[in-house]
N, C-alpha and C positions, 0 to 999 in steps of 0.2 A: 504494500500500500504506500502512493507517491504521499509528502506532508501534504500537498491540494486537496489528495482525492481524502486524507481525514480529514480537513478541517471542514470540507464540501460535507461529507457523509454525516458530522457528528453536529454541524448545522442544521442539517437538511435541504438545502439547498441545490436545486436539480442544475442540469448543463444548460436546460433553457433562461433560467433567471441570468446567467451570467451569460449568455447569448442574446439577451434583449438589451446588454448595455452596447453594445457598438454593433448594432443590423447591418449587416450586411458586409461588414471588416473580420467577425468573429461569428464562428460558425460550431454547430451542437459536434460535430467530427474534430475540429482541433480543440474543442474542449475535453471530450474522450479521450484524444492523444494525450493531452495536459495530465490526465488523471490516473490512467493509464503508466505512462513513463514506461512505451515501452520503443516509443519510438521516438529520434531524437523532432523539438520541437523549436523553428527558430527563435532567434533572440528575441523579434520583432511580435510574434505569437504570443511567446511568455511574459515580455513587457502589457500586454492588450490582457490576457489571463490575469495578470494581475490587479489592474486596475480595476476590472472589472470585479474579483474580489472583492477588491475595499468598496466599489462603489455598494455592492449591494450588500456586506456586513460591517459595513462602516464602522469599522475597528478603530478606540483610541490611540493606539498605534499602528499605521498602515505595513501590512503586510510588503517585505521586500522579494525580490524575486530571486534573489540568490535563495530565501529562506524557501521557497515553493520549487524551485529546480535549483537541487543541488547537485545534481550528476552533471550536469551541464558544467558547474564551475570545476568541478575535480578533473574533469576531463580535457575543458584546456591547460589548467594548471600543468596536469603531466607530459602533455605533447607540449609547452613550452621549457618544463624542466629537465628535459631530453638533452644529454650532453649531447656536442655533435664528436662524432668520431675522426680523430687525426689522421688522412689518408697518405703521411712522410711514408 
């Protein structure tokens, strides 16, 4: 279970509530993927999933999106902290 798809579940809050905030930008399928984590989603996707969060459980502190995709950050971390190999 992605942190999204609990905070979604134990709200109760379906993929269409957070699919009526940006019609037609954000759609019931990349909200699945969002929840899901099984497939990777872009940055621009999970920036829009996010908002779209706070807009509709208007949290006193707004949710960040590192905190809701965090495979996404671990995963450039490590493809950046890749030595390169000396080819002397």
């Amino acid at each position: 279970m992605t942190p999204l798809d609990a905070l979604l579940t134990e709200a109760g809050i379906s993929n269409h509530a957070l699919a009526e905030c940006f019609p037609g930008f954000l759609t019931h399928k990349t909200i699945q993927k969002a929840r899901t984590g099984k497939r990777p989603l872009s940055r621009r996707s999970q920036v829009m999933v996010t908002e779209a969060l706070n807009r509709v459980m208007m949290p006193e502190h707004p949710y960040k999106r590192d905190i809701l995709f965090p495979r996404m950050e671990r995963t450039q971390a490590s493809e950046s902290s890749v030595p390169e190999s000396d080819s002397e």
